[in-house]
PLY file of the C-alpha trace (Angstrom):
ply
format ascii 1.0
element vertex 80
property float x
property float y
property float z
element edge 79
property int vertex1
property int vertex2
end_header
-18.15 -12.40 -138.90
-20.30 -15.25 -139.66
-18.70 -18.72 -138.54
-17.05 -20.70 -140.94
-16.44 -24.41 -140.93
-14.32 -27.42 -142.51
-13.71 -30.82 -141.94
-10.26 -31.82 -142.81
-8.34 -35.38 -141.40
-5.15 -35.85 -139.17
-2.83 -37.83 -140.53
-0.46 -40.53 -139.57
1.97 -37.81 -137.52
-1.03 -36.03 -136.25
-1.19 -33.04 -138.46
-3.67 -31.43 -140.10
-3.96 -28.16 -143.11
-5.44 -24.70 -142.02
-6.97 -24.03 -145.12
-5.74 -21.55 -147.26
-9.35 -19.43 -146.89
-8.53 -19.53 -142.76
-4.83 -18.53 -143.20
-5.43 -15.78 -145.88
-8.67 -14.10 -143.27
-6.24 -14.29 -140.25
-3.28 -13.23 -142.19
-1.46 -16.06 -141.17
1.78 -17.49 -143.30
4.16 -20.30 -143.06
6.28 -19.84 -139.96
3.58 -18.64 -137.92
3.02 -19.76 -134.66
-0.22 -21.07 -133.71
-1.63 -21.57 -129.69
-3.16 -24.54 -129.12
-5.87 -24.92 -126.09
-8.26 -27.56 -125.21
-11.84 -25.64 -123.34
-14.16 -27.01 -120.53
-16.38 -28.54 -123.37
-13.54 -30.89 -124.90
-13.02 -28.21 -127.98
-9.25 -27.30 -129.42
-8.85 -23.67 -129.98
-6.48 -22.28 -132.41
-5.27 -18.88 -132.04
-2.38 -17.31 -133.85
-0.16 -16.98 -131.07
1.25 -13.15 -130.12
4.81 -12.51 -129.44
5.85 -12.08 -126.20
8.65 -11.49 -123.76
10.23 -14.27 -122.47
10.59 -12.70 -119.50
8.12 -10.63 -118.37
5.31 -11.49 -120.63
5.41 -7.83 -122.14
4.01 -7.76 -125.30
5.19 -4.52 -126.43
8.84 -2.63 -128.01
10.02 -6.61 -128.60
13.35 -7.47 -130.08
13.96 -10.99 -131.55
16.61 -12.91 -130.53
17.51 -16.41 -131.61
13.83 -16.74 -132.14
12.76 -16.07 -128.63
11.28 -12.36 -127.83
12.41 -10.19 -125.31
10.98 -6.40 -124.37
12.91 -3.22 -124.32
12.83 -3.33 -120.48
13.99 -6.80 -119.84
16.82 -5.86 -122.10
17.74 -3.14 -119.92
17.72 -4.79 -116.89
19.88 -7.63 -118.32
22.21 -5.23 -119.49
22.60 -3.60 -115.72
0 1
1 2
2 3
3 4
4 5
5 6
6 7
7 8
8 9
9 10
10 11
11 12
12 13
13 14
14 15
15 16
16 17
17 18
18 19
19 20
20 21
21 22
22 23
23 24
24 25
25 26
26 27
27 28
28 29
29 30
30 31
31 32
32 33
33 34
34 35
35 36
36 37
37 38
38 39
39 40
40 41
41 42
42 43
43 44
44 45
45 46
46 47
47 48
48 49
49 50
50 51
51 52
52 53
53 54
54 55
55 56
56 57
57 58
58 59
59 60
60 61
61 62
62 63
63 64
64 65
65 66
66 67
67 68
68 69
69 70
70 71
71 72
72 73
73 74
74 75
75 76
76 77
77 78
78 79
């Protein structure tokens, strides 16, 4: 994929717009969640985040609950 680029400003709260080009490419709609990480050379990286379990870390058979995650197998073990 060839790299695309914008330049958009931060306003007085700090925010700023994905654009709409970005959001519809990485299938990304209000409500996502979006990662946030600063690398060695001073950049911010935006990733869509991926579920995961809010135990374990697992990131697959999740179940929502009260809009935390939780895998099939921590939900077992709670349940014992």
């Amino acid at each position: 994929m060839k790299a695309k680029g914008d330049i958009r400003a931060i306003d007085e709260l700090g925010r700023i717009v994905v654009p709409k080009t970005f959001r519809r490419i990485l299938g990304i709609e209000a409500g996502d969640m979006l990662e946030m990480n600063l690398n060695d050379d001073g950049e911010i990286v935006i990733t869509k985040a991926t579920p995961s379990c809010v135990f374990c870390g697992g990131t697959v058979e999740l179940r929502e609950l009260e809009k935390k995650h939780i895998c099939s197998k921590c939900v077992k073990k709670l349940s014992e």
